[in-house]
Structure formats: structure tokens, C-alpha cells
N, C-alpha and C positions, 0 to 999 in steps of 0.2 A: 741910736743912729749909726748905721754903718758906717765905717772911715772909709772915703776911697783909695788913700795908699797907708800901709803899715807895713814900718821895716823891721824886719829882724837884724838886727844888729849887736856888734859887740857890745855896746855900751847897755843895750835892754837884757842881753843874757845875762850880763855881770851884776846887775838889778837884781832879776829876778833869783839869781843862784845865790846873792847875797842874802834874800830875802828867806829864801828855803832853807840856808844855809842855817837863819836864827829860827826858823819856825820848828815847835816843839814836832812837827811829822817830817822834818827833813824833806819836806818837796815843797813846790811851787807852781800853780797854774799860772801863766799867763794868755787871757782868752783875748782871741781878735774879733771875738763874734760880738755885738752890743749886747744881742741879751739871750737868757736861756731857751727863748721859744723860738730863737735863727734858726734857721736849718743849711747850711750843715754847722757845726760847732769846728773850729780849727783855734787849737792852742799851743803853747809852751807847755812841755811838762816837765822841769827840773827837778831830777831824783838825787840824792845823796846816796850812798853808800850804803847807810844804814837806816833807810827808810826801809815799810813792810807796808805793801799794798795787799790787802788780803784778796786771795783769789776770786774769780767773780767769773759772770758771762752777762749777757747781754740780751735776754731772749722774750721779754714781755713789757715792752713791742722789741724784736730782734734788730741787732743794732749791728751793724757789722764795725771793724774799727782800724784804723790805721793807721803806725808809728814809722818816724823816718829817726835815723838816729843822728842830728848836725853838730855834737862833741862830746868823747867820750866813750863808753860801751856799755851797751844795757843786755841783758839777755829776756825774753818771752818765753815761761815756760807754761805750755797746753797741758791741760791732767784729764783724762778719763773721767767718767760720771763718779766714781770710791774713791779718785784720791793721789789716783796712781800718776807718776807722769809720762805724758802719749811722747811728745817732746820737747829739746830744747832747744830755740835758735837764738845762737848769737848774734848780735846788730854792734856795729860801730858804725862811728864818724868816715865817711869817705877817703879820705888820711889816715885811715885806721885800717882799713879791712874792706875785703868786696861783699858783703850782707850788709846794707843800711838800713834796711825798715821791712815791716812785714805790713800786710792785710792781712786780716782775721773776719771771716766769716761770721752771721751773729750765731751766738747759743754756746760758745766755744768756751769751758772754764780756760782761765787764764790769768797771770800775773806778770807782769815786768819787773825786772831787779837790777838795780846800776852794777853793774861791773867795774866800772874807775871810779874815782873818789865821786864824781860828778857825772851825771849825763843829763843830755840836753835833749831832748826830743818834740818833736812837731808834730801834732795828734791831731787828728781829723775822725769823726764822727757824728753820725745823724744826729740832731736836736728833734725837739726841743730836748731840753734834760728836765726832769721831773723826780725831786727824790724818791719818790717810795717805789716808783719803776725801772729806775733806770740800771739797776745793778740787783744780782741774785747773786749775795754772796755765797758762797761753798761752804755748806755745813760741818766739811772734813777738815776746815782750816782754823788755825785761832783770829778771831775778829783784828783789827787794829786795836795795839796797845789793852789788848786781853792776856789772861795769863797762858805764859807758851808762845807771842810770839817771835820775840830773839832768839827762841830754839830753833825754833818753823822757819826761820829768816836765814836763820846759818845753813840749815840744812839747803835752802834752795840755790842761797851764793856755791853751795858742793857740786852741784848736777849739771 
């Protein structure tokens, strides 16, 4: 059932970042949507530092997607079809910097990477979410927690 009010609040970020903080992948969804077949999906995504989202796009069904950054700094880096990166845009918290959030068209390889110890992001995207379709990972990338990638990981905190 839909909630009709949900706050983002201190007390829910400090939750969910603590929650990320113990989880073995260093991040944390928190979804306001009831369930995966809502459309649109709008969530929490607290990334630590040294989490690795492995590369991906969104293109079967194409999904366009959209981070705002509300603490902290993450960066979004696009790559070419090989591997290469097209580029990099920094995102901060409002108090931080005039970049807070991107749109991303669907089919776009892409990853996000926390820049401060913490970031805090609000993501919005078409549902329903469906595992076997919802993501085309990059065949040029190391998977999550495959070997290679804390290499792959440092490399992108460089760019």
C-alpha cells in the first residue's frame, strides 16, 4: 500500500547509513515505493566509500534514471560501448557544490561512486523492477565482489 506522507529525515538517513555502514556491500536502499511492480520506484541509496556498483545501463525495457545528491559527494561516471570513459560528473549535497543530481537517459553504461566517506542519494526510476531485465551489466567490468574489483574501484575513485 502506498504511504501517503514519507519523510526523509535525519533520523531515517542515520538508519539507513548505519544499516549500509554494517552491510557486507557498503550501501543501502531505502524504497518508498510499496512494491516492485509501482511505477515510478523512488529511493534512498546510501553508498559508502568503498562500495563497487559494477557498471550497467538500463536498456531492455530502457529505463531512464535519476540521482539528486542530499549528503555528501558521489560522482556518475558514463563509459562508451569498450569500456572507455565518455565522462565524469561530479554531484554534491546542495552545501557542497552547484551539481546535485543528474538524469540519465535509458541504454547509457554507467556507475556511481561515493566521493566522501558517505553519500546520500534519492533515485527515482521507472518500475516495475524485474531481476533478469532490469540491468545489462558491462561485460568490460569486474562483476560485484569478483576478482579485480578493488582494482576497478580505485581506478574509478582516480577519474
Amino acid at each position: 500500500m502506498i504511504q501517503p506522507v514519507q519523510l526523509i529525515s535525519r533520523t531515517l538517513v542515520d538508519e539507513v547509513a548505519a544499516r549500509a555502514a554494517a552491510s557486507a556491500r557498503r550501501r543501502m536502499n531505502f524504497n518508498f515505493h510499496s512494491s516492485l511492480d509501482e511505477n515510478p520506484h523512488r529511493l534512498l541509496n546510501i553508498l559508502w566509500r568503498d562500495t563497487y556498483i559494477t557498471p550497467h545501463r538500463h536498456s531492455n525495457p530502457p529505463k531512464c534514471e535519476t540521482f539528486l545528491i542530499l549528503e555528501g559527494a558521489a560522482k556518475v561516471v558514463l563509459f562508451h560501448d569498450d569500456g572507455t570513459p565518455d565522462s565524469v560528473h561530479h554531484l554534491s549535497a546542495p552545501s557542497r557544490g552547484d551539481v546535485w543530481g543528474i538524469d540519465l537517459a535509458p541504454a547509457l553504461w554507467h556507475t556511481i561512486v561515493a566521493v566522501s566517506e558517505c553519500a546520500v542519494c534519492f533515485e527515482v526510476k521507472p518500475g516495475p523492477w524485474e531481476a533478469t531485465t532490469d540491468k545489462d551489466f558491462a561485460p568490460w567490468a569486474p562483476r560485484e565482489n569478483a576478482e579485480g574489483w578493488k582494482e576497478y574501484l580505485a581506478w574509478l575513485h582516480t577519474l
